[in-house]
GUVOLO-39385 format. One record per atom (N, C-alpha, C): y, z negated, x. Coordinates in steps of 0.2 Angstrom, whole numbers, padded with zeros to 4 digits, always signed. Last residue first. Example, Ala and Ser with C-alpha at 12.3 -4.5 7.8 and 13.67 -1.06 7.14 Angstrom:
GUVOLO-39385
-0011-0035+0064 -0005-0036+0068 +0000-0039+0064 -0028-0039+0066 -0022-0039+0062 -0016-0039+0066 
This chain:
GUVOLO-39385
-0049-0040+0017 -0055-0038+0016 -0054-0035+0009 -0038-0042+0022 -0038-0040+0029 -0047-0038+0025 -0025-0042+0011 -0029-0047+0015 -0034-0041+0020 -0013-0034-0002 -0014-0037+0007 -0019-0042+0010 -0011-0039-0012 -0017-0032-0013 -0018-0032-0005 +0000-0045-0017 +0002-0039-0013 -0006-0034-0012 -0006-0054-0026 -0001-0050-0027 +0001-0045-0024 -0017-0059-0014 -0019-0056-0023 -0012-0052-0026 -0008-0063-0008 -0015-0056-0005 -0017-0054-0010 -0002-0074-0014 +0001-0067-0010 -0003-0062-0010 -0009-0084-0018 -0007-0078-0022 -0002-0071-0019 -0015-0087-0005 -0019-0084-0012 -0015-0081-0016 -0002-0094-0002 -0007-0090+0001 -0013-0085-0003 -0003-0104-0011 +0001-0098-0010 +0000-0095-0006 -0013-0111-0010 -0012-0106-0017 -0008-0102-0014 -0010-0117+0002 -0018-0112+0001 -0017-0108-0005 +0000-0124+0000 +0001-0118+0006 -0005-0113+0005 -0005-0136-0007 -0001-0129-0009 +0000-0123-0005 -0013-0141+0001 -0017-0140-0003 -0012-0135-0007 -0016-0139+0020 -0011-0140+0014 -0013-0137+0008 -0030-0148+0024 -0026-0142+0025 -0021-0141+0019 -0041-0158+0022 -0033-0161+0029 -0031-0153+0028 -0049-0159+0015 -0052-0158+0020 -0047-0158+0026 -0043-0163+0002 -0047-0168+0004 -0051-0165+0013 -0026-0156+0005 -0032-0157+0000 -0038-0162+0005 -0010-0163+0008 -0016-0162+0010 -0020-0162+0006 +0007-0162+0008 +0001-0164+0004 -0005-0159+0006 +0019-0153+0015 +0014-0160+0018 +0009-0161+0016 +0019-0136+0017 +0018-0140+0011 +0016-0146+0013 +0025-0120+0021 +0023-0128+0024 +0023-0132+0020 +0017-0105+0029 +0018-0110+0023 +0019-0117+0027 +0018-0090+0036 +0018-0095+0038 +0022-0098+0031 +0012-0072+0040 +0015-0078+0036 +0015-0084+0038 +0015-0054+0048 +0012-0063+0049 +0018-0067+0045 +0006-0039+0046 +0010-0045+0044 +0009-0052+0048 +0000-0029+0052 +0004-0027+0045 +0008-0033+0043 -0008-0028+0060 -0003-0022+0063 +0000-0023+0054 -0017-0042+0055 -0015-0035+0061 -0012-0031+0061 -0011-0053+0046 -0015-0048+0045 -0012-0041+0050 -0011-0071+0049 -0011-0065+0051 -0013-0059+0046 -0003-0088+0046 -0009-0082+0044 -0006-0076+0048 -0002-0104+0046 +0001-0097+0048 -0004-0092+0048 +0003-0118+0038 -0003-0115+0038 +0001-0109+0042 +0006-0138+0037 +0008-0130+0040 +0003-0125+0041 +0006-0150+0038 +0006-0148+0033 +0007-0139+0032 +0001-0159+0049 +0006-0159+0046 +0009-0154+0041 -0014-0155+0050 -0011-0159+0045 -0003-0160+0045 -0012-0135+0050 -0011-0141+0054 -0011-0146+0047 -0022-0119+0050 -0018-0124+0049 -0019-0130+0052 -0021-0104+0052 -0023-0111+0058 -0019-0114+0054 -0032-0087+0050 -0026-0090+0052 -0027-0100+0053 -0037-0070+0045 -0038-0078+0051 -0029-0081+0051 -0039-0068+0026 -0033-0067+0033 -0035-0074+0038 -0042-0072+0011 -0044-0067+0015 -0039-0064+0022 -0040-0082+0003 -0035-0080+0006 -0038-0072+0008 -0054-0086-0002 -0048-0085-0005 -0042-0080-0006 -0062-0086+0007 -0066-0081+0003 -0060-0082-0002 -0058-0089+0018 -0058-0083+0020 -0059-0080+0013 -0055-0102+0012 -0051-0101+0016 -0054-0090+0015 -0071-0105+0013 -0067-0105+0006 -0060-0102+0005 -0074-0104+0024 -0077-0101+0020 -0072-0102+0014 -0067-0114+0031 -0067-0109+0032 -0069-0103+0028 -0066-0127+0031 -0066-0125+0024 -0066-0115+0024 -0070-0137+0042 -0076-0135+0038 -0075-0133+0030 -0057-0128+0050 -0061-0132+0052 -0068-0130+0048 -0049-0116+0049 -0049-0121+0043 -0055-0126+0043 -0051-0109+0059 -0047-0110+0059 -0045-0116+0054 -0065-0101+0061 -0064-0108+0065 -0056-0111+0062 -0063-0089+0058 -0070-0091+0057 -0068-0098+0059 -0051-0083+0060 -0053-0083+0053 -0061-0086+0052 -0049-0089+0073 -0043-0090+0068 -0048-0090+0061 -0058-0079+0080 -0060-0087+0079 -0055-0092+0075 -0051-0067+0078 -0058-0069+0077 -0061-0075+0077 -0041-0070+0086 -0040-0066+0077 -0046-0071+0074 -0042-0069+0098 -0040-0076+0095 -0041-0077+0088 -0049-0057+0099 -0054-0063+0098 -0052-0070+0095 -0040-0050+0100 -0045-0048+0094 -0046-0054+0093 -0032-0054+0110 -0028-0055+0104 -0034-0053+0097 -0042-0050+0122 -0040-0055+0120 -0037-0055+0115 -0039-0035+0117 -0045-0039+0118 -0047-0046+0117 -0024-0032+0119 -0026-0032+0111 -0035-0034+0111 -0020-0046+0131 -0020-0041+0129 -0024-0038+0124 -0004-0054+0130 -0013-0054+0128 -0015-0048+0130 +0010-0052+0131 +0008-0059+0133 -0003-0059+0133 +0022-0041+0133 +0014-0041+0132 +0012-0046+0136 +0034-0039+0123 +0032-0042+0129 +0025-0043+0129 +0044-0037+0110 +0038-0032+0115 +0035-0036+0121 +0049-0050+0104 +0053-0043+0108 +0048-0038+0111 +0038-0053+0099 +0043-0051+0093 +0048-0047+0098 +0024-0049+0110 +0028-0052+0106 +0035-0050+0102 +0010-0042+0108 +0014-0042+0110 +0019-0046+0106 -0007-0042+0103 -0005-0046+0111 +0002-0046+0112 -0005-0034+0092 -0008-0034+0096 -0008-0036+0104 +0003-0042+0082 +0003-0035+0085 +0000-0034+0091 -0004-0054+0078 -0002-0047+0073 -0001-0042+0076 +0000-0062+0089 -0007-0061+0088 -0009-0055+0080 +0014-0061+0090 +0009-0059+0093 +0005-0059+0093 +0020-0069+0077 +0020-0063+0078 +0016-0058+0083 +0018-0082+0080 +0011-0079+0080 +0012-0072+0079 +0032-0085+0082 +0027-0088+0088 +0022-0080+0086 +0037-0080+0069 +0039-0079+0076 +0033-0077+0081 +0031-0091+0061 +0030-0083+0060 +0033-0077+0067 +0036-0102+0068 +0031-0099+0065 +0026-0093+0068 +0052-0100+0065 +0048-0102+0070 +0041-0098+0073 +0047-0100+0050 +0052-0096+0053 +0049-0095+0060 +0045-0114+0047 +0041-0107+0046 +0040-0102+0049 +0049-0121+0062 +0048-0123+0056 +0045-0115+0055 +0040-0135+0073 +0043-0127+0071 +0044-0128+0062 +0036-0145+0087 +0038-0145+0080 +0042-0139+0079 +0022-0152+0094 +0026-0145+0092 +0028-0146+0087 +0013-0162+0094 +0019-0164+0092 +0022-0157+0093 +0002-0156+0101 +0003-0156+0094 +0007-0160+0090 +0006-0156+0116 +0005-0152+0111 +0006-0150+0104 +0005-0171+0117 +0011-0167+0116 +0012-0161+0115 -0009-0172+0115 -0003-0176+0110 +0003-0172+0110 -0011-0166+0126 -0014-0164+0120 -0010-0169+0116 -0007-0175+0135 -0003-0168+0136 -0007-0163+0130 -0012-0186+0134 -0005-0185+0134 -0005-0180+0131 -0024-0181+0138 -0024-0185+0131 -0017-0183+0128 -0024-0179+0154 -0027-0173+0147 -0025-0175+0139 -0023-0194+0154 -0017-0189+0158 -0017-0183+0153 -0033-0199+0149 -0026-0201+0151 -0022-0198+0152 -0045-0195+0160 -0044-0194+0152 -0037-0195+0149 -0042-0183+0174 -0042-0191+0171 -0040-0190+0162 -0053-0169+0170 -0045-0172+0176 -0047-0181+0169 -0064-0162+0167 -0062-0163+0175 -0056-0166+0177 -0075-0162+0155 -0067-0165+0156 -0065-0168+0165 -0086-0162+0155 -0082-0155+0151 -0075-0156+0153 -0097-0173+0160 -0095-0167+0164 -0092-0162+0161 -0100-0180+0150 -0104-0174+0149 -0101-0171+0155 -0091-0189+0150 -0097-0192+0153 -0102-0185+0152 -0082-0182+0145 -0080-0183+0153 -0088-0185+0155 -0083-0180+0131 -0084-0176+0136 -0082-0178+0144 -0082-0196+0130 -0086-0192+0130 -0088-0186+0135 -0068-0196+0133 -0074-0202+0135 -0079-0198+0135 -0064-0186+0120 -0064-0187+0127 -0066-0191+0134 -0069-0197+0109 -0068-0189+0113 -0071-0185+0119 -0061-0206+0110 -0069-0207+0112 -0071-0201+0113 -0047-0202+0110 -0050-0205+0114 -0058-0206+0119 -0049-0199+0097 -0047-0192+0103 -0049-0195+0108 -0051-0212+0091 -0055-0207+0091 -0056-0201+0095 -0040-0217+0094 -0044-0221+0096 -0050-0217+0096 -0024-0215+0093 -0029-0208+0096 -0035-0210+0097 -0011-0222+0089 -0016-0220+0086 -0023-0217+0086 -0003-0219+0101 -0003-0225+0098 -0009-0227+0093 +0000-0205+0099 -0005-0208+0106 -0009-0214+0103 +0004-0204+0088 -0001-0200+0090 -0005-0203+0096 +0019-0208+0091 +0014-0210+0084 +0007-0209+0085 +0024-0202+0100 +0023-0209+0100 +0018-0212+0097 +0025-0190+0095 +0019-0189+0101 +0019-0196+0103 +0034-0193+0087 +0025-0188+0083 +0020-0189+0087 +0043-0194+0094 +0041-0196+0091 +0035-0197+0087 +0047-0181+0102 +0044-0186+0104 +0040-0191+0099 +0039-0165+0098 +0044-0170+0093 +0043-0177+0097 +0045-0153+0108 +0041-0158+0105 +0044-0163+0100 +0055-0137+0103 +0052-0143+0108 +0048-0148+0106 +0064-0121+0102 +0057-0125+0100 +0056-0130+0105 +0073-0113+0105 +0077-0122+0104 +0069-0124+0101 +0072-0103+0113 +0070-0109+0117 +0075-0115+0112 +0062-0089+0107 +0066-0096+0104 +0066-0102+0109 +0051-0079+0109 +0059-0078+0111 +0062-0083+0106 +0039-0083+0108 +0042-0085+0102 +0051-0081+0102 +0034-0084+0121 +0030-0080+0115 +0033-0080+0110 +0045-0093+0126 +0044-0086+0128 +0041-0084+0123 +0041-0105+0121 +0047-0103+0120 +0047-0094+0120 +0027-0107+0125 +0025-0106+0118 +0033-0104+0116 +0031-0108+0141 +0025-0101+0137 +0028-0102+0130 +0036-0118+0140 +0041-0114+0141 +0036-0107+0140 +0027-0129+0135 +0033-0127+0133 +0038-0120+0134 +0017-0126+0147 +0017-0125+0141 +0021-0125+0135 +0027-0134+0158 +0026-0125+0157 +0020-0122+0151 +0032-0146+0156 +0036-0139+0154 +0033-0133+0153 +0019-0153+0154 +0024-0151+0149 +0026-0145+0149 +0012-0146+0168 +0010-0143+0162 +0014-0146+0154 +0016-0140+0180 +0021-0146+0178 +0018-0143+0170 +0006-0131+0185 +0009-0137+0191 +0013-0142+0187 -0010-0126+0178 +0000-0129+0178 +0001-0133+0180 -0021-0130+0178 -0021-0124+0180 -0012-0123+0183 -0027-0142+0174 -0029-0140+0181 -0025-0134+0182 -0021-0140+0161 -0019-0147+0164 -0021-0144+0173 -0030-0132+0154 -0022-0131+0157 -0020-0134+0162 -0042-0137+0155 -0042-0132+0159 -0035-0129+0159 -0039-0147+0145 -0040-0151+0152 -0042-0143+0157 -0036-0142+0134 -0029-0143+0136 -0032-0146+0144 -0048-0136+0132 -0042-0132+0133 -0039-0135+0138 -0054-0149+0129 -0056-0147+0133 -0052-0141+0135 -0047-0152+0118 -0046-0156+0121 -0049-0155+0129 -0052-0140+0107 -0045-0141+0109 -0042-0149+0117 -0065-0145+0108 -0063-0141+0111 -0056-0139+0112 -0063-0160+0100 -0065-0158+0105 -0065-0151+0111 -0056-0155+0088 -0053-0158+0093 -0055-0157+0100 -0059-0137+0084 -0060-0144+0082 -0058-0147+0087 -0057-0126+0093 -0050-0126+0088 -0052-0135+0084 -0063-0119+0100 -0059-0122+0102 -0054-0126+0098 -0079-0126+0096 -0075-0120+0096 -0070-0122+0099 -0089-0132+0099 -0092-0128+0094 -0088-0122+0096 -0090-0140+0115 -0088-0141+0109 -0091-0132+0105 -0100-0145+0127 -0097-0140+0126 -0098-0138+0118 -0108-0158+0127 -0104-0156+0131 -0099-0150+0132 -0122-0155+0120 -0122-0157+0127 -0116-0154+0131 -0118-0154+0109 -0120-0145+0112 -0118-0147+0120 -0117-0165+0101 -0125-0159+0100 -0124-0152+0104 -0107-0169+0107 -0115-0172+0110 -0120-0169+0109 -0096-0165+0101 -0096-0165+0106 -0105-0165+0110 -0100-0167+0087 -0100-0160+0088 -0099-0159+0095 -0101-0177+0083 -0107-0177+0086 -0106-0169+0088 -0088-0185+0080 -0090-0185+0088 -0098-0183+0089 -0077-0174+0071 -0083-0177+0073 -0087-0177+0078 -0065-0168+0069 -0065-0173+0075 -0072-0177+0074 -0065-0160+0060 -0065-0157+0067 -0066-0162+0071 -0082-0161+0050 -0078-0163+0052 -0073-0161+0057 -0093-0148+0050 -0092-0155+0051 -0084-0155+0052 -0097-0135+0050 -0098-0138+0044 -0096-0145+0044 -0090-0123+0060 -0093-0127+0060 -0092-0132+0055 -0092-0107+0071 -0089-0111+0068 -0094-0119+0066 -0091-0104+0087 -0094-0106+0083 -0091-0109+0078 -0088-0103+0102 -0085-0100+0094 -0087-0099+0091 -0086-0115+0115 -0090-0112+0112 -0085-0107+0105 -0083-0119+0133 -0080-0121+0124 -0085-0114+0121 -0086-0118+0146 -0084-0123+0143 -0081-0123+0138 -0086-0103+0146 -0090-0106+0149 -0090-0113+0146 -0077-0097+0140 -0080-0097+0136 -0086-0101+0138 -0064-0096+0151 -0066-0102+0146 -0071-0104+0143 -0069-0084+0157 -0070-0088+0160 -0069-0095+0154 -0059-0073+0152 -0064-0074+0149 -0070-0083+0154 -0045-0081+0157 -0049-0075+0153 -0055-0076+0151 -0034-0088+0161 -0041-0087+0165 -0047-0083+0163 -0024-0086+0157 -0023-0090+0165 -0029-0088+0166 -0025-0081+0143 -0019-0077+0149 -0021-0079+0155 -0032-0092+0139 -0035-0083+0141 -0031-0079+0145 -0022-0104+0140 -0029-0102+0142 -0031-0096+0143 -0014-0099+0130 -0013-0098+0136 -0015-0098+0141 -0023-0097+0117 -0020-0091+0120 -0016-0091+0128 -0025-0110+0118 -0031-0106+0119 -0028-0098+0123 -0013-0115+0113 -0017-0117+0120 -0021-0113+0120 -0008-0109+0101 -0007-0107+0106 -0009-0108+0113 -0022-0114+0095 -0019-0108+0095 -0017-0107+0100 -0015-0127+0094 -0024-0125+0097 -0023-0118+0098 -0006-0128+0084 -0004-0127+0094 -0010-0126+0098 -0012-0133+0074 -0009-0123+0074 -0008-0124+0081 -0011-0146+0074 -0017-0141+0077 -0017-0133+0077 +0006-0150+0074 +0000-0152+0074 -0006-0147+0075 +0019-0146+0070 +0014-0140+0069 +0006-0145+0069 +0031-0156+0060 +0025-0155+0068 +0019-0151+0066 +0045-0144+0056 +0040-0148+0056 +0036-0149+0059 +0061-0140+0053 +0055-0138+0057 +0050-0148+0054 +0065-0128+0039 +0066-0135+0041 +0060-0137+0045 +0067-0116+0034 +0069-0117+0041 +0069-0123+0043 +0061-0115+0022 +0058-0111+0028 +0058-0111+0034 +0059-0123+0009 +0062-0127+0013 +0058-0120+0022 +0064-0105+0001 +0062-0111+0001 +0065-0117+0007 +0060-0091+0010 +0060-0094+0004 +0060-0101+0003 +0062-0077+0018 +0061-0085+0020 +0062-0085+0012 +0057-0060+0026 +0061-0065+0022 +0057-0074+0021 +0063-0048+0038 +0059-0055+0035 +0062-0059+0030 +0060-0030+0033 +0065-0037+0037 +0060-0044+0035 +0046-0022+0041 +0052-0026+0034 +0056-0030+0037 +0034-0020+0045 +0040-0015+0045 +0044-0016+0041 +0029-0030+0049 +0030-0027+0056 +0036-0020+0053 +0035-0045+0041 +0031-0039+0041 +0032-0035+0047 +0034-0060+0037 +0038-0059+0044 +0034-0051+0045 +0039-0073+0028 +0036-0067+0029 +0038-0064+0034 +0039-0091+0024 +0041-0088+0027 +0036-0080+0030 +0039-0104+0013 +0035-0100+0014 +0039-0093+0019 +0040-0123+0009 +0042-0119+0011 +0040-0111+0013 +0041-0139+0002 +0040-0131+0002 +0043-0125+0004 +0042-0157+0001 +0044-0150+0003 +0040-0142+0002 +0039-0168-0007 +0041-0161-0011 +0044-0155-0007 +0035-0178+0004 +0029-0173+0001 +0032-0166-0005 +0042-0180+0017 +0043-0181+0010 +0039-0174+0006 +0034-0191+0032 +0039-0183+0028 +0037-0183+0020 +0028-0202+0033 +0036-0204+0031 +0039-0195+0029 +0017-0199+0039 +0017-0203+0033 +0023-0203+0030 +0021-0195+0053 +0017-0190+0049 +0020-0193+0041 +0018-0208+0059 +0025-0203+0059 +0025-0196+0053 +0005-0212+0058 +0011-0215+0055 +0017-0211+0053 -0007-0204+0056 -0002-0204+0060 +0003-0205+0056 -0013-0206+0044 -0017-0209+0051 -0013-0209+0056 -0008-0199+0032 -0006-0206+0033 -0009-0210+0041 -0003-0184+0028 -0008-0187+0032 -0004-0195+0034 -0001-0183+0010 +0002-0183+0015 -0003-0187+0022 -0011-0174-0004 -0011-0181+0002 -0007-0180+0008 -0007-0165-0017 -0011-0168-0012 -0009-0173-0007 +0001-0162-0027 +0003-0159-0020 -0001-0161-0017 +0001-0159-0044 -0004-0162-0040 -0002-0158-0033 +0010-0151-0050 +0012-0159-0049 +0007-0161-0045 +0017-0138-0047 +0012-0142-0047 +0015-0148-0046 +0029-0131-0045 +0028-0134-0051 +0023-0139-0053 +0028-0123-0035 +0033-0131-0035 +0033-0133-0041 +0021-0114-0035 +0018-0119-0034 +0022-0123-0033 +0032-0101-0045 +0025-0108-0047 +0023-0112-0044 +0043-0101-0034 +0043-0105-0042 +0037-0107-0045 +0036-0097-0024 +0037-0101-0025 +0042-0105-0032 +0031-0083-0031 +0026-0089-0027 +0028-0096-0026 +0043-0079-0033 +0037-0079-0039 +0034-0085-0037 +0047-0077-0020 +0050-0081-0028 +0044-0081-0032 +0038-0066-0016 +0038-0072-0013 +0042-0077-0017 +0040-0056-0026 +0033-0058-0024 +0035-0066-0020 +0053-0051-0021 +0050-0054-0028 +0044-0058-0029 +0053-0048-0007 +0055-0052-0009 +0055-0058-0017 +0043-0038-0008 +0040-0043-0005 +0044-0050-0006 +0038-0026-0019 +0044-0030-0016 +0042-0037-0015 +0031-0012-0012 +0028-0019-0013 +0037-0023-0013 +0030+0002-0012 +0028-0002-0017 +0026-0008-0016 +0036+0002+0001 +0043+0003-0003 +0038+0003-0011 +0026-0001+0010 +0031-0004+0007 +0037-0003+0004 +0010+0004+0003 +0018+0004+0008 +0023+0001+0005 -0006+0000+0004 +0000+0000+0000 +0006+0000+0004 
């Protein structure tokens, strides 16, 4: 469908005059404190088409902590640093548990399902940590450049909340160390995974960042940050591993790879045609934004856009 039959603009109003109508928003994430305090009636939905101007609707601009969408970008800076070599320690698999269950660490003797449940997001971030001489900044300054945005930065407070609370990332990581997955002191990898997913963007933002993993490894100014190999695969583990153990449900609604976070944020793809990004805090029962998923469904159902 082209786009001079689709008005993308009408379509996105639509969207969001229905789902701000729900009165059932589901669950703001209460396990990190900080988390606990964002105001559950926000909404927001941002479009970002490769031949349209973009449009925002909503709360669009109002940034929030991305929390596990940044699995995402670790990974993709991972494959820039070392390529195909990760796959050694982290697997891509999806997976029917939990992401932060600690038997997905122990049933693969040490080498997580995929990268995107905690444990191999945890294992990522200990193969940056070896790789970046000053891996805050230079993880921030990757995830600015792929975004051409340098007002993107951490939320300290997110990352106060998050350590203070980590009891489980912890054992984790305890773990994969006593498996030999985790090469650098666990302390230090934990940090710098905290302060990953204190990323704070707003839709906008977003839809920026992942504007390169829609066009093919290049970023919103052309910059070829992947390449369309690496960029297949991140696609490919977004729509099998991205909604932890809802993916199925995710693919067979939505139909687009994409990564949501409990801070309430979803970002989706569809290759050489679009990238969206939703933000809604209420959580359904599995930690994914329980409005950002209608909305998302109603788009692919009203635009006839999903990737199946």
């Amino acid at each position: 469908m082209s786009k001079e039959q689709i008005d993308f603009e009408s379509i996105l109003n639509y969207i969001h005059n229905e789902v701000t109508k729900e009165v059932q928003r589901g669950q703001v994430a209460s396990y990190i404190p900080e988390l606990a305090k964002v105001d559950p009636e926000h909404f927001g939905i941002h479009l970002r088409p490769i031949d349209h101007s973009p449009i925002g609707i909503g709360d669009f601009s109002t940034p929030f902590s991305i929390q596990s969408i940044c699995k995402v970008l670790s990974l993709a800076h991972a494959l820039k640093l070392l390529d195909t070599d990760i796959w050694k320690r982290v697997g891509v698999e999806p997976t029917h548990e939990p992401f932060n269950h600690l038997s997905l660490t122990e049933k693969g003797n040490g080498i997580p399902n995929n990268p995107f449940i905690n444990a191999g997001a945890i294992v990522v971030c200990d193969m940056l940590y070896s790789q970046l001489e000053n891996p805050e900044k230079d993880f921030l300054d990757f995830v600015r450049n792929l975004s051409d945005d340098s007002s993107i930065n951490y939320d300290k407070k997110v990352y106060a909340s998050e350590k203070a609370n980590g009891y489980r990332n912890h054992a984790t990581a305890s773990l994969l160390k006593s498996l030999n997955n985790l090469h650098n002191d666990v302390e230090q990898v934990l940090n710098f995974y905290y302060l990953q997913c204190s990323l704070c963007m707003s839709c906008e933002q977003l839809s920026k960042t992942f504007y390169c993993f829609m066009n093919g490894g290049k970023n919103i100014v052309g910059q070829e940050f992947l390449t369309p190999s690496q960029t297949k695969r991140i696609n490919a583990i977004m729509l099998t591993c991205g909604f932890y153990n809802d993916v199925g449900g995710f693919a067979f609604n939505v139909g687009l790879p994409a990564k949501s976070g409990v801070g309430g944020g979803i970002v989706a793809v569809y290759p050489g045609k679009y990238c969206i990004s939703t933000w809604s805090p209420g959580l359904n029962q599995k930690g994914n934004s329980l409005l950002g998923i209608k909305a998302l469904e109603m788009f692919t159902t009203e635009t006839k856009l999903s990737i199946f």
